[in-house]
C-alpha positions as CSV (number, residue, x, y, z in Angstrom):
1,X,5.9,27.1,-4.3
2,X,9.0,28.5,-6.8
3,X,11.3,28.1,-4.2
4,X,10.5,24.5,-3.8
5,X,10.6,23.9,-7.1
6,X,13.8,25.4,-7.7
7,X,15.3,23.9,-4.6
8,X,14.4,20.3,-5.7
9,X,16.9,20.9,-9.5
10,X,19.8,22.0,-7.3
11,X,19.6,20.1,-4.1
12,X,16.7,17.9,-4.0
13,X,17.8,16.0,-0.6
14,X,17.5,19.0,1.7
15,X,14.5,20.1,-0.5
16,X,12.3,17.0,0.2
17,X,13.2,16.9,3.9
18,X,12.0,20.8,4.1
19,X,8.9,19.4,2.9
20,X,8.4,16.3,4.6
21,X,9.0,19.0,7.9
22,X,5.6,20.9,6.5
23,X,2.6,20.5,8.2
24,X,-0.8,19.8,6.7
25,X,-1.6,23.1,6.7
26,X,1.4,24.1,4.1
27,X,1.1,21.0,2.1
28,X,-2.7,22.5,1.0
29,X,-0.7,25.7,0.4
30,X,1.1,23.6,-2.5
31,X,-1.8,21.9,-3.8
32,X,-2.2,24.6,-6.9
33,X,1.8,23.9,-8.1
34,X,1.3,21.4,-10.5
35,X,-2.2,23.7,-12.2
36,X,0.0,26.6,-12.8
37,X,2.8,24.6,-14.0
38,X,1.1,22.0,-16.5
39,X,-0.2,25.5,-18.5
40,X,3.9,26.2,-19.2
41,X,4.0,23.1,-21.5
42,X,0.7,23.6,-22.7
43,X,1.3,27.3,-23.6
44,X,4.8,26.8,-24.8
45,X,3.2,24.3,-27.4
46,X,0.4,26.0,-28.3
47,X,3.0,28.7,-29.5
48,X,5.7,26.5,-30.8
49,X,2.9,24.3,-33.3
50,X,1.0,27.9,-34.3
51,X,3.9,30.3,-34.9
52,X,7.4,28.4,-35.3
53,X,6.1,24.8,-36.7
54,X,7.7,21.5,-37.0
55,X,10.3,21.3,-39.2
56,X,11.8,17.5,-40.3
57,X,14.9,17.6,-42.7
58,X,15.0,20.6,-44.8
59,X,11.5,20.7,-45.4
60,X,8.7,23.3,-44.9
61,X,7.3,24.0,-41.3
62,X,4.3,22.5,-40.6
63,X,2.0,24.5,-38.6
64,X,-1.3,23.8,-36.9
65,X,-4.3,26.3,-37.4
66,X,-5.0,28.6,-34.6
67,X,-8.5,27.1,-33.4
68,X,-7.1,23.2,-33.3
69,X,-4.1,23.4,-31.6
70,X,-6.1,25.2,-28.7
71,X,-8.2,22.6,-28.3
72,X,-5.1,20.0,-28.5
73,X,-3.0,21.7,-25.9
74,X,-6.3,22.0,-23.8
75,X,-6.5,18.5,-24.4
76,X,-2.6,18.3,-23.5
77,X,-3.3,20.5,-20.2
78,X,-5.7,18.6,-19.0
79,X,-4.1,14.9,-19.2
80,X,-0.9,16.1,-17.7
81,X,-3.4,17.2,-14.6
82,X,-5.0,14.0,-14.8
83,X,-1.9,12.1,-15.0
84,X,-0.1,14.2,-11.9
85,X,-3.4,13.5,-9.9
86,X,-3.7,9.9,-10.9
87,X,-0.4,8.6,-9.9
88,X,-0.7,11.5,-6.9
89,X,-3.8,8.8,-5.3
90,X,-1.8,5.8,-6.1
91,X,1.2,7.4,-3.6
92,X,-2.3,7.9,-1.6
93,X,-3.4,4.2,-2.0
94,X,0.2,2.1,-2.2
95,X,1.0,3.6,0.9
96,X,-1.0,1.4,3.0
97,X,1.1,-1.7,1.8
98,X,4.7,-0.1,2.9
99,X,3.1,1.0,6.4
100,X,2.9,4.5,5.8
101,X,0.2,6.7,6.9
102,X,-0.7,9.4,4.1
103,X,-3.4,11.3,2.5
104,X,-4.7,11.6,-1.3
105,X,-3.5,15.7,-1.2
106,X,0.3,14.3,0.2
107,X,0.6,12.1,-2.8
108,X,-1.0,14.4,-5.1
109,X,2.1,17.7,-4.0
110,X,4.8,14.5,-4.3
111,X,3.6,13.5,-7.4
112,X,3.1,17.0,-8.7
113,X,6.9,17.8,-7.1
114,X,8.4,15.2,-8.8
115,X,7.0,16.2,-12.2
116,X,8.8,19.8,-12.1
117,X,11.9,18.1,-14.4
118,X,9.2,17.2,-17.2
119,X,7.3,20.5,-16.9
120,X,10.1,22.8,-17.4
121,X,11.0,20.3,-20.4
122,X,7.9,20.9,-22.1
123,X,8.5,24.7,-21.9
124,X,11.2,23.8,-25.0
125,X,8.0,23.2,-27.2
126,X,7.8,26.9,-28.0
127,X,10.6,25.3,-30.9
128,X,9.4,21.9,-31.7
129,X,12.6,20.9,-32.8
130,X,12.5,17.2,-33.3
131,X,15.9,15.9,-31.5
132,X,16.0,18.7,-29.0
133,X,12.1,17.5,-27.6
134,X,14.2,13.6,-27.4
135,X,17.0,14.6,-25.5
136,X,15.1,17.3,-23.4
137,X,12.8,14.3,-22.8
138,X,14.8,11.9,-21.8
139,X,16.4,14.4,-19.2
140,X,13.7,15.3,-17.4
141,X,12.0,12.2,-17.0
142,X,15.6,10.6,-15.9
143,X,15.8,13.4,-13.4
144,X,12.3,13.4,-12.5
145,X,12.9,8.9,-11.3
146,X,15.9,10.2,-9.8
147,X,13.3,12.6,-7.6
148,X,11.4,10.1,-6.9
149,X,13.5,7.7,-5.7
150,X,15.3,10.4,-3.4
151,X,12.5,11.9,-2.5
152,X,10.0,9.1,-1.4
153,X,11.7,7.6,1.2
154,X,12.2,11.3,3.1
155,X,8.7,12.4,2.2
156,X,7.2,9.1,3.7
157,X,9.5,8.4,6.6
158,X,10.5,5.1,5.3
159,X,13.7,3.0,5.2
160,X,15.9,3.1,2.4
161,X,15.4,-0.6,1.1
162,X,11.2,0.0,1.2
163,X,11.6,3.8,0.1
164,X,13.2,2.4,-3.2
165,X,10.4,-1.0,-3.1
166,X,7.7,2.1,-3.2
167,X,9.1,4.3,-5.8
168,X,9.5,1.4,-8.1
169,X,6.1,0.6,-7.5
170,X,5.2,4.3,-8.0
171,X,7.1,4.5,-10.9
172,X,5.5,1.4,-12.6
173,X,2.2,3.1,-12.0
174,X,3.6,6.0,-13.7
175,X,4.7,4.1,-17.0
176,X,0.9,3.0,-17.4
177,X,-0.6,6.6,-16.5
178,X,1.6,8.1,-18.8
179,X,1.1,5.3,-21.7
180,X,-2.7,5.5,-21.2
181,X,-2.6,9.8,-21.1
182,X,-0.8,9.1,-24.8
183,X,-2.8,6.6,-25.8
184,X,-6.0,9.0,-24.7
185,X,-4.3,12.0,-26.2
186,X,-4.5,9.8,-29.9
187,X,-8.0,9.1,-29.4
188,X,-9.2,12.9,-29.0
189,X,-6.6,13.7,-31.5
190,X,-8.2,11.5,-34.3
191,X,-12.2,11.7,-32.8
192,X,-12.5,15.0,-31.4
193,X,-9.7,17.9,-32.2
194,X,-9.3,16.9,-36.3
195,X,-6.2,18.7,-36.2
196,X,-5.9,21.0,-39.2
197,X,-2.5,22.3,-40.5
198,X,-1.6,25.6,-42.1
């Protein structure tokens, strides 16, 4: 699973057409990437909120009590699974209109594949660091739409002109899951977790 993820940050071409060459078989091998992966974010905040704080200006570190920010990165876990298996069946679903013949656990390892860039990002959380989480940020999600635009056409078998028509579909689809995710994550923030800071 490492090796694929490490193969898709240095040469993500010849990494998606070793997967697209995997049978069915393999691909359910891969299924359990994006689980282990989403807890190195989660963890990494958990640590950074509890034990290092965030800091803006010169001021004091603000730190979250033990017992709430467990239950907001489990809250944070949980959506970035949701959102990886979400846009995963809309690969699943879309793929119909551009011809393709797929399957909901397909979409769901592409989807989870091209999310690597913005789970090693969130391992930078250990040191909430304000400016460092925007440029990290903007990074890995740039590199993570460049994935997916390599990437779809090879993993799909499609043309270049409707592997890019896909991916912006797919990537549209993405925008929403990941605005609705945040916009979930602020509900259970202000009705469920009531952070409380140390």
């Amino acid at each position: 699973m490492l090796n694929h993820a490490f193969g898709l940050l240095v040469h993500p071409r010849k990494q998606w057409q070793s997967l697209q060459a995997l049978p069915d078989k393999s691909l359910k091998r891969l299924s359990p990437f994006a689980i282990w992966c989403a807890m190195l974010p989660a963890l990494a905040w958990y640590l950074g909120t509890t034990e290092f704080g965030w800091r803006i200006g010169d001021g004091e570190a603000i730190r979250m009590a033990d017992h709430s920010a467990l239950s907001m990165m489990g809250g944070f876990y949980f959506s970035l699974l949701i959102a990886v298996i979400a846009i995963g069946y809309f690969i699943h679903w879309m793929s119909r209109t551009y011809g393709v013949k797929s399957d909901p656990l397909k979409g769901y390892v592409f989807a989870s594949y091209v999310a690597t860039p913005i789970f090693l990002a969130g391992i930078a959380g250990i040191y909430p660091h304000i400016w460092v989480m925007v440029l990290l940020s903007l990074v890995a999600v740039s590199y993570a739409v460049y994935l997916l635009y390599v990437g779809l056409p090879i993993m799909f078998n499609l043309s270049e002109e409707r592997g890019f028509l896909f991916a912006s579909a797919v990537l549209a689809v993405s925008l929403v899951v990941g605005v609705s995710m945040m916009g979930g994550m602020v509900i259970f923030w202000d009705m469920v977790a009531h952070p409380e800071f140390v």
